[in-house]
C-alpha positions as CSV (number, residue, x, y, z in Angstrom):
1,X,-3.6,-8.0,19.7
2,X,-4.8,-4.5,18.5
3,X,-7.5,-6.0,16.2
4,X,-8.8,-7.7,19.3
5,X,-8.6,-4.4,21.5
6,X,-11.1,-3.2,18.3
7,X,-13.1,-5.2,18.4
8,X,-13.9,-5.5,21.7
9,X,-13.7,-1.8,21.6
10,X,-17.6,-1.6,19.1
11,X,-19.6,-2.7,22.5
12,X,-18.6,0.4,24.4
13,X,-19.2,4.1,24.3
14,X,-17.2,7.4,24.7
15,X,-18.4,8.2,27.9
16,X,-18.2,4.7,29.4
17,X,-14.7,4.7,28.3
18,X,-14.0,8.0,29.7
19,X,-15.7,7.4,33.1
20,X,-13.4,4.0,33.5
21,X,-10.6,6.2,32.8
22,X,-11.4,8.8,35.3
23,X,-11.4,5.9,38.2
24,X,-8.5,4.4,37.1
25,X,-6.5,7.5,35.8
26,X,-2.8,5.7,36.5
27,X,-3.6,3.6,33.9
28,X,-4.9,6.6,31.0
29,X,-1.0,6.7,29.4
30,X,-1.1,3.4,29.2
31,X,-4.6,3.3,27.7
32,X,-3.3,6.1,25.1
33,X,0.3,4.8,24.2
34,X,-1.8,0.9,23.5
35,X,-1.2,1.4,19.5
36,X,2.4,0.8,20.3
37,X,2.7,-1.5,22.4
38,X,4.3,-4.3,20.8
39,X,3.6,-7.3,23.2
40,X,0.5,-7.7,25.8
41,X,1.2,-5.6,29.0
42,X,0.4,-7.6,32.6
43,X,0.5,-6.0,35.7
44,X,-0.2,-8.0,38.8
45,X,-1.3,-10.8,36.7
46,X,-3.5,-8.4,35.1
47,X,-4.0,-7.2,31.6
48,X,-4.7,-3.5,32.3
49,X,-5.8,-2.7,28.2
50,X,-8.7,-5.5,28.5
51,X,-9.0,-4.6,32.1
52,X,-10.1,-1.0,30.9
53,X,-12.0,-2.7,27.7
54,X,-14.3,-5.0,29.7
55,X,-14.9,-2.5,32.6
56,X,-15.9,0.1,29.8
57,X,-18.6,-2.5,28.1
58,X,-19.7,-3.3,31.4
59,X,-20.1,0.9,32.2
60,X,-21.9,1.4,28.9
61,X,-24.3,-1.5,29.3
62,X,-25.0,0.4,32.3
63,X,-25.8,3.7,30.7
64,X,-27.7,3.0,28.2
65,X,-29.8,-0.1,30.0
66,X,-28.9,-1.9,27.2
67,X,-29.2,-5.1,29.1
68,X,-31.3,-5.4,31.7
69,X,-29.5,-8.4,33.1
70,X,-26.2,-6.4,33.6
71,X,-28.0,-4.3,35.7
72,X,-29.9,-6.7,37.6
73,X,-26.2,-8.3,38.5
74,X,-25.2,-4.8,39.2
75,X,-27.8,-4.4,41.6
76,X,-27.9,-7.7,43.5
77,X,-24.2,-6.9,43.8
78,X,-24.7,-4.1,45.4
79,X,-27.2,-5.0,47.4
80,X,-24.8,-7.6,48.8
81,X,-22.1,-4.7,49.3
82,X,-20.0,-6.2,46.9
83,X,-19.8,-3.0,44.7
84,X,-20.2,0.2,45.9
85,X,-22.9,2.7,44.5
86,X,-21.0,4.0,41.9
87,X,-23.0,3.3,38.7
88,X,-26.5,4.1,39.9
């Protein structure tokens, strides 16, 4: 499970990881105590550790315009207020 989480982990950035973090702050402990975690964690049907994972390569895409097809999506859902303004 870890060596998943690491490499998932090489598409995203400090400060896309961080700003994920900072929206969903009840999650942080679990994002820090993941290296011993002995089984996958679901909440609400939910995987909360690839939750955070996915969210974060989505956030650095974002940043650093590294695919302008992520932010097209972003923008066309926005545009159809399906996400609010939050990564402009």
């Amino acid at each position: 499970m870890m060596e998943d989480f690491r490499r998932l982990g090489q598409f995203t950035g400090d400060k896309a990881l961080e700003t994920v973090l900072k929206d969903h702050s009840d999650l942080r402990l679990l994002w820090e105590r993941r290296p011993i975690l002995k089984s996958p964690v679901e909440i609400n049907g939910t995987n909360p550790i690839l939750y955070i994972l996915l969210e974060s390569i989505i956030e650095h895409q974002v940043i650093k315009n590294d695919s302008p097809e992520v932010r097209a999506a972003l923008e066309r859902l926005m545009k159809n207020g399906i996400l609010l303004g939050i990564y402009v």
